[in-house]
DRENRO-147596 format. One line per field, with one value per residue (C-alpha): residue number from 1; residue in three letters; x, y, z. Coordinates in steps of 0.001 Angstrom, whole numbers, always signed. Layout:
n <- NUM; ...
res <- ala; ...
u <- X; ...
v <- Y; ...
w <- Z; ...
% end
This chain:
n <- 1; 2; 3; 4; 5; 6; 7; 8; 9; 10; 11; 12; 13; 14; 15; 16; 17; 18; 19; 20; 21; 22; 23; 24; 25; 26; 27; 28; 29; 30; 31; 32; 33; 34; 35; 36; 37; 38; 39; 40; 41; 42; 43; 44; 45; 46; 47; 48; 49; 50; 51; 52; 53; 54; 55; 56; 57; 58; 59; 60; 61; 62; 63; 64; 65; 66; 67; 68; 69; 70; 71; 72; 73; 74; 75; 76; 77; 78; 79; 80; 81; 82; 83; 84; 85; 86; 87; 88; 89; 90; 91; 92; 93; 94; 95; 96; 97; 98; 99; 100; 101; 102; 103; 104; 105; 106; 107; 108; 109; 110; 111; 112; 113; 114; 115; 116; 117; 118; 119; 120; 121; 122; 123; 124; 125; 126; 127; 128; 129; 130; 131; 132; 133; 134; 135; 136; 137; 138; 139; 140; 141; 142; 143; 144; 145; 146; 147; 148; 149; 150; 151; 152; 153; 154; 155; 156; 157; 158; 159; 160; 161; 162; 163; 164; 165; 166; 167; 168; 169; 170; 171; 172; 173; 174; 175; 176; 177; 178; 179; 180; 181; 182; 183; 184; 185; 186; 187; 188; 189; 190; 191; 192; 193; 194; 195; 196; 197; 198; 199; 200; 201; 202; 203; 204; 205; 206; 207; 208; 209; 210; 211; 212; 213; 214; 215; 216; 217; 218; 219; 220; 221; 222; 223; 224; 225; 226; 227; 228; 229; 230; 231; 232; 233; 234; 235; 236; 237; 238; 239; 240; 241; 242; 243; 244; 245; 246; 247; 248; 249; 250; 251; 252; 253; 254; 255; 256; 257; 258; 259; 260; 261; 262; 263; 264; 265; 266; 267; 268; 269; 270; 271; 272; 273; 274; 275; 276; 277; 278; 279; 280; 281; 282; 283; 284; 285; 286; 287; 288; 289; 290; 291; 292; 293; 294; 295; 296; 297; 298; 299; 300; 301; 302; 303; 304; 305; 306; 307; 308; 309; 310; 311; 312; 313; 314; 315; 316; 317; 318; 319; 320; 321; 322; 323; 324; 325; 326; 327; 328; 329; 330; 331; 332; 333; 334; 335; 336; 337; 338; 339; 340; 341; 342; 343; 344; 345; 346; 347; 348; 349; 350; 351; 352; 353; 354; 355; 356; 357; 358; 359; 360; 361; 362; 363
res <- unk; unk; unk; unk; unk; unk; unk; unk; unk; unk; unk; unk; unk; unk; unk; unk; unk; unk; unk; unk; unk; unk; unk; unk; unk; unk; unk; unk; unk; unk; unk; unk; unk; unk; unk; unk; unk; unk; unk; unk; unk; unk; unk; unk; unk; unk; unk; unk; unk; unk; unk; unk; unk; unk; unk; unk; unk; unk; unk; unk; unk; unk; unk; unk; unk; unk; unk; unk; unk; unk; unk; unk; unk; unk; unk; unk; unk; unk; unk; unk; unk; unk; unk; unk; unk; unk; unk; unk; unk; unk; unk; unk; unk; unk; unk; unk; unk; unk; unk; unk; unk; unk; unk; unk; unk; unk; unk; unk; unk; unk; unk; unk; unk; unk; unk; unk; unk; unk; unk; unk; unk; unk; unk; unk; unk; unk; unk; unk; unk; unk; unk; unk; unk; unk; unk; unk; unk; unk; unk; unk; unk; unk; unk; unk; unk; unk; unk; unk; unk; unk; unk; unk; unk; unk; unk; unk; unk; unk; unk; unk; unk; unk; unk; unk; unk; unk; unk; unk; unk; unk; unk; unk; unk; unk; unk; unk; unk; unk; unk; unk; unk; unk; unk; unk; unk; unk; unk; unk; unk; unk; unk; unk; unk; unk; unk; unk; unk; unk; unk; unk; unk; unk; unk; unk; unk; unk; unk; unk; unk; unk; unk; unk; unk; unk; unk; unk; unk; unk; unk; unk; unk; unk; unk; unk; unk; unk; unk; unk; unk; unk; unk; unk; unk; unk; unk; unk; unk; unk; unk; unk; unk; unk; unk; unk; unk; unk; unk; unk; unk; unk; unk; unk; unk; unk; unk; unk; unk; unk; unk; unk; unk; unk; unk; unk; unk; unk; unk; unk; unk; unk; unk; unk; unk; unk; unk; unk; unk; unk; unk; unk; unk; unk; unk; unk; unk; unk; unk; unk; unk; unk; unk; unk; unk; unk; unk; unk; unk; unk; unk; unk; unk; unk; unk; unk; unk; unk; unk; unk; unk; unk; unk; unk; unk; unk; unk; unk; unk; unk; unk; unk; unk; unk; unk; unk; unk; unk; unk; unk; unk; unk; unk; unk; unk; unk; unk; unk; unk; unk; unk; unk; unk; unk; unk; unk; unk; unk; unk; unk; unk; unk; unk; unk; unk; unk; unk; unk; unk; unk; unk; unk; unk; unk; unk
u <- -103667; -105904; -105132; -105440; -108872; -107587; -104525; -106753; -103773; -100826; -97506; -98958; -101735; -99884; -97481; -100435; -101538; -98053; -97282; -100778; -99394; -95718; -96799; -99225; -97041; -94620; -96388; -97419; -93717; -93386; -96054; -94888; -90694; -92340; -93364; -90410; -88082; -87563; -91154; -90832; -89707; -93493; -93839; -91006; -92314; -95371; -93831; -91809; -95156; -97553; -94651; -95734; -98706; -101901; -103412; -106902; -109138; -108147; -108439; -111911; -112994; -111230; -112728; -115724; -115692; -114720; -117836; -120336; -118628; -116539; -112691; -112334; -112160; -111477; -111469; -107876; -109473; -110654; -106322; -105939; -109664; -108963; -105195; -107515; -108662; -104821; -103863; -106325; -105701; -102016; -103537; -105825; -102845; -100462; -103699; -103848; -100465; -100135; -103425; -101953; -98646; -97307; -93718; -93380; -95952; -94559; -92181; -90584; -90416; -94141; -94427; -94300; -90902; -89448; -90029; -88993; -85852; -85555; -85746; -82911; -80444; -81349; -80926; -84550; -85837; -88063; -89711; -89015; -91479; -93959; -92773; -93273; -96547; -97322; -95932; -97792; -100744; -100187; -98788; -101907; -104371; -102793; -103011; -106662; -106880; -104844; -107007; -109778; -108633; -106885; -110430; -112132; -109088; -109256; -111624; -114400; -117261; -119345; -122674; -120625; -118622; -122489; -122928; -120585; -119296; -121719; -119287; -116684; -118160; -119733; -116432; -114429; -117473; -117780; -113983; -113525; -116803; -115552; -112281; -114158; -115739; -112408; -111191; -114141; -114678; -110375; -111106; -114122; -116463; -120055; -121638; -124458; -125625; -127673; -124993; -122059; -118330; -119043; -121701; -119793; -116687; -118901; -119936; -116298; -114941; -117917; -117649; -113953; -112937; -115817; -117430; -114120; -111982; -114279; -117746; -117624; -114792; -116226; -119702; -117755; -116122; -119517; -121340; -118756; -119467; -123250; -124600; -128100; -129688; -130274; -126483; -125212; -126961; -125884; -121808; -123111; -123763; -121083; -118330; -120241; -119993; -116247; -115367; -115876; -114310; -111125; -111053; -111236; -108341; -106896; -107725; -106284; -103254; -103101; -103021; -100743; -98838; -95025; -93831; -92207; -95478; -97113; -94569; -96126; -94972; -96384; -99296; -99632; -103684; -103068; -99967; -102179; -105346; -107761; -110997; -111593; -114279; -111608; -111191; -114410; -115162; -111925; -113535; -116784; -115147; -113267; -113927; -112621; -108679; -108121; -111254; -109171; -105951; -106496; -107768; -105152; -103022; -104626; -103359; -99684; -96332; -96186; -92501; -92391; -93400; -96767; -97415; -97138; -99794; -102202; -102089; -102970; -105592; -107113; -106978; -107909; -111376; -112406; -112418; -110186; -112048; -115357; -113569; -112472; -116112; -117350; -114456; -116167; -119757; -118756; -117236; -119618; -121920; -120317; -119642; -123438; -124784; -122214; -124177; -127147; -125481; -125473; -121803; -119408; -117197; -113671; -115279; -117270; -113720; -111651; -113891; -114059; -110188; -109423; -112874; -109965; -107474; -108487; -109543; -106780; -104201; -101223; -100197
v <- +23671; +20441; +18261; +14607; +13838; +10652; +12149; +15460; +16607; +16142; +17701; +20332; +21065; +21702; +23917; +25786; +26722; +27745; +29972; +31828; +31814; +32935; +35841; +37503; +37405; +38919; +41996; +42031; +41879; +44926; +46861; +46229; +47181; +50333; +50641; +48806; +46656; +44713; +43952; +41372; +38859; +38411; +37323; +35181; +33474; +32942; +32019; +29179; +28384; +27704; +26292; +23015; +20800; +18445; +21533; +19364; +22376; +24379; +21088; +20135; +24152; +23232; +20033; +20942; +23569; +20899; +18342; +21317; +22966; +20986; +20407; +22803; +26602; +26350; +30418; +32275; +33861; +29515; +29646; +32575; +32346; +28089; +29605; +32201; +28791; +27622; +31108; +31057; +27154; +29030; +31891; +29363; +26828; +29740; +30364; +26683; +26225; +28877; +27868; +24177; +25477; +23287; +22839; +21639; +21491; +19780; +18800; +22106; +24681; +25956; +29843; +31022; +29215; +30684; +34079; +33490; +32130; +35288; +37605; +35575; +35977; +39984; +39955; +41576; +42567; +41140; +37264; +35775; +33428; +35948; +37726; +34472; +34024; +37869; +37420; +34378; +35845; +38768; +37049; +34536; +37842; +39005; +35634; +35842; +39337; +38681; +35970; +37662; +40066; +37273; +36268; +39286; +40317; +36918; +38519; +36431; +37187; +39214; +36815; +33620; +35498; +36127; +32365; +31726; +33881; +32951; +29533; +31847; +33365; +30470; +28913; +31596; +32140; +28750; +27211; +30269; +29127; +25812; +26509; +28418; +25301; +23163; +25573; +24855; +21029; +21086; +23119; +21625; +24150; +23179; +24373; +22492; +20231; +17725; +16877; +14165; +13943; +12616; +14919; +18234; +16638; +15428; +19363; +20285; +18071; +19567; +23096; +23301; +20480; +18892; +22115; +23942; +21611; +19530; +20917; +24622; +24441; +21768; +23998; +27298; +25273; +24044; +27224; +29154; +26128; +26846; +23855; +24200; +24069; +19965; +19300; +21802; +20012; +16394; +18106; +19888; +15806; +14487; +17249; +17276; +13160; +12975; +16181; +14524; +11109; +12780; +13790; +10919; +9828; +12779; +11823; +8228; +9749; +12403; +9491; +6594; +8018; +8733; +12225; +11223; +10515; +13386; +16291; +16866; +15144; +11950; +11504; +15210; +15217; +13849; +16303; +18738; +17557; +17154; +16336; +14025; +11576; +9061; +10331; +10446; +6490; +5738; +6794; +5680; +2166; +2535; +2385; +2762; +3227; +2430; +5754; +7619; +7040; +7784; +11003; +11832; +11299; +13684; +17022; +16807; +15980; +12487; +10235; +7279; +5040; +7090; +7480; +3816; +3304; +5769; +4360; +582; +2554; +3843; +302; -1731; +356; -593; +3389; +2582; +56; +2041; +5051; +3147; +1979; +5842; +6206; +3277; +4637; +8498; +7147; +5238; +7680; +10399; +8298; +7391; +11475; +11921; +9204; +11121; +14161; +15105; +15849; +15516; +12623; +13843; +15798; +12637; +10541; +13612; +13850; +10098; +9873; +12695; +10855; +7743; +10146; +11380; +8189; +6190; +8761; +8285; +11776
w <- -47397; -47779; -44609; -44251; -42080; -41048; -39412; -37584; -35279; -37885; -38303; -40997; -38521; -35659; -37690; -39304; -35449; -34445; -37326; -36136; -32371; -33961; -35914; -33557; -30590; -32786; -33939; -29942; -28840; -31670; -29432; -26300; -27026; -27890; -24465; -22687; -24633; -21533; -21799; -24894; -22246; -22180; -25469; -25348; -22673; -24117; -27439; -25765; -23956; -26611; -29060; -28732; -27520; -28268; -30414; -29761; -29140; -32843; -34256; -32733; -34274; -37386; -38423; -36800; -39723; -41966; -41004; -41931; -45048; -46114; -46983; -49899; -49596; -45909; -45693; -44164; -41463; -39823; -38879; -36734; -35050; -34218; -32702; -30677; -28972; -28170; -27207; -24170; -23481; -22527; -20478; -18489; -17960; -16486; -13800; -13488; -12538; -10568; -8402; -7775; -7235; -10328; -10531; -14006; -17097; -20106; -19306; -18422; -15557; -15285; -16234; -12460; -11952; -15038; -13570; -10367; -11640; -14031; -10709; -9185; -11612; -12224; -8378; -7861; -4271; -2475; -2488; -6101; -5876; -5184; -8339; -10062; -9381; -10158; -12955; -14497; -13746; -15546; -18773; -18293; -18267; -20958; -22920; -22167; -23612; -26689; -27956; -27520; -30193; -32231; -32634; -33745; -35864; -37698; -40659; -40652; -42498; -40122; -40495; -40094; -36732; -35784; -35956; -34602; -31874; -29387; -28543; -28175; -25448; -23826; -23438; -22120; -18634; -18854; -18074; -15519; -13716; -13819; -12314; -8875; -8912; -9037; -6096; -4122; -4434; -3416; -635; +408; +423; +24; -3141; -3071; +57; -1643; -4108; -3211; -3944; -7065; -8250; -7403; -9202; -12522; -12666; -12267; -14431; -17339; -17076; -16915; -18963; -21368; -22663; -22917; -24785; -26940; -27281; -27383; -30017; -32537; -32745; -33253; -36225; -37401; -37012; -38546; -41711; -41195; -39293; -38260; -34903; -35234; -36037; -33761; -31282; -32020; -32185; -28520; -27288; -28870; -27346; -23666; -23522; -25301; -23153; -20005; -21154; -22006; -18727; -17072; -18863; -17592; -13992; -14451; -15709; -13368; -10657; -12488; -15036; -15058; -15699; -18915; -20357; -18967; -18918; -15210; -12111; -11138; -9285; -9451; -9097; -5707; -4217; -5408; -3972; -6755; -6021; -9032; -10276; -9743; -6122; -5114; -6490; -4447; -1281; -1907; -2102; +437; +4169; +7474; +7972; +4457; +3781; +6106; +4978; +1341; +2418; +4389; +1991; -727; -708; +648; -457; -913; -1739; -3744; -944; -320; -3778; -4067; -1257; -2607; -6012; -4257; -2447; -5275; -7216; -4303; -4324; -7600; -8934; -11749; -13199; -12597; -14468; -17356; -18067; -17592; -20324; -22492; -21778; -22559; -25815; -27371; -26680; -28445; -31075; -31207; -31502; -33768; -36245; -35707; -37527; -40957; -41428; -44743; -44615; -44445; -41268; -40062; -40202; -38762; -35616; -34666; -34983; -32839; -30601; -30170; -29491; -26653; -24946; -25956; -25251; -22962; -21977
% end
């Protein structure tokens, strides 16, 4: 299948992912009904989970395979390893929501409030939201496990999984590490004393975000196409800066966008009590009551009149302005170490597209 570089996360793309998703979760609900055939709930749930979405970290491996090797001959085995990428997205997003207590996540009941509706209506002892939660973290640690061997089952060469592997791996310490730090800077619990607000949520937002869903992905593509050291190294600048800018779109989002366009409740990052870049410029422009305030706010359920306030809070300070320049800055340069690598063309115009995409996105 030759794919249009212009158009990196199309239709045919997205379908190419799920069919990898589709047919491994089926030979794993096959495994599992030999155990319990009430156990192929899991894989339904995790079918209906990973059944949709931006598929931007398979397509950062894929074209990142693409800018080294090229567009023709794209070997079989590139499908189900890029899916490996989507399949622990999944298991990471069940922990997520289970962490913030998420109610909804694209627009649907989060994984923990699908079980804990399932116990209700099998009339199951005990707390069902407890089961809930059990539950998504199970079918998260599974999700984990099974791309782990969707990876190594994909049939790449072994020299070019040698290459390549090591990203794998980064990525999957590195987004875990990030999230204890996530849970700490939420909590407030000093990690480091010399470092601010800002500084403890810049290394959050890298290590759980930039690495894991730009970076680490488009060099596993281009070391599985045989980049060398120098390109591998522009891609690693490139992912780290557009990594964190996508982000920060996140954060703005997380703050001022509807639930339509997200899928996630409004003004989630706040109920929830992210410690954000955004956040932390908030307060640093803030001061007195208005300092206070905003912090009191974070954290707790807000209604529409709160959210309101917060939002004006946040504005007011100047933080959204700052964040859309950190945006502009992150951007350009990405854009700027990606000119610095020796990349084919239909991987060169691929990777700059899906560059706009996520700092231009709406959702």
């Amino acid at each position: 299948m030759r794919l249009d570089p212009s158009q990196p996360t199309s239709q045919s793309f997205r379908d190419g992912v799920a069919a990898q998703l589709q047919a491994f979760l089926k030979v794993k609900g096959e495994t599992l009904a030999e155990v319990c055939p009430a156990l192929t709930d899991l894989t339904v749930v995790a079918g209906d989970f990973t059944s949709d979405g931006k598929r931007l970290r398979p397509a950062f491996a894929y074209w990142g395979y693409v800018a080294t090797a090229g567009p023709d001959d794209v070997p079989a085995a590139i499908w189900p390893m890029i899916s490996a990428f989507e399949l622990l997205h999944a298991g990471i997003l069940m922990h997520d929501d289970v962490l913030d207590a998420a109610q909804v996540r694209r627009g649907r009941p989060t994984v923990h409030r699908r079980f804990e509706a399932w116990h209700r209506r099998r009339d199951g002892s005990g707390d069902a939201a407890g089961f809930g939660r059990a539950m998504a973290v199970v079918l998260g640690d599974e999700l984990l496990v099974w791309s782990d061997e969707l990876a190594w089952a994909a049939g790449l060469e072994p020299e070019i999984w040698q290459r390549a592997s090591r990203f794998w791996h980064l990525v999957r310490t590195e987004v875990n590490s990030g999230q204890v730090l996530d849970l700490w800077a939420q909590y407030q619990i000093a990690t480091d004393d010399r470092a601010g607000a800002k500084e403890v949520a810049e290394r959050v937002l890298e290590e759980k975000t930039s690495r894991y869903t730009v970076q680490r992905p488009v060099q596993f593509g281009a070391a599985a196409g045989g980049a060398d050291d120098a390109v591998l190294d522009g891609l690693g600048r490139f992912g780290l800066a557009l990594g964190r800018a996508f982000q920060l779109r996140d954060d703005l989002l997380g703050v001022f966008a509807t639930q339509d366009q997200t899928g996630k409740p409004a003004a989630g990052d706040l109920v929830e009590g992210k410690r954000t870049v955004l956040l932390a410029l908030a307060l640093a422009g803030l001061s007195g009551a208005d300092q206070k305030r905003l912090d009191d706010l974070v954290g707790h359920g807000l209604d529409d009149a709160q959210v309101a306030e917060a939002q004006e809070l946040i504005t007011s300070s100047g933080a959204v302005d700052q964040v859309e320049e950190l945006i502009a800055d992150d951007h350009g340069t990405a854009l700027s170490a990606l000119d610095e690598c020796e990349l084919t063309e239909p991987g060169r115009i691929a990777l700059t597209e899906l560059a706009r995409q996520c700092v231009q996105r709406t959702f």
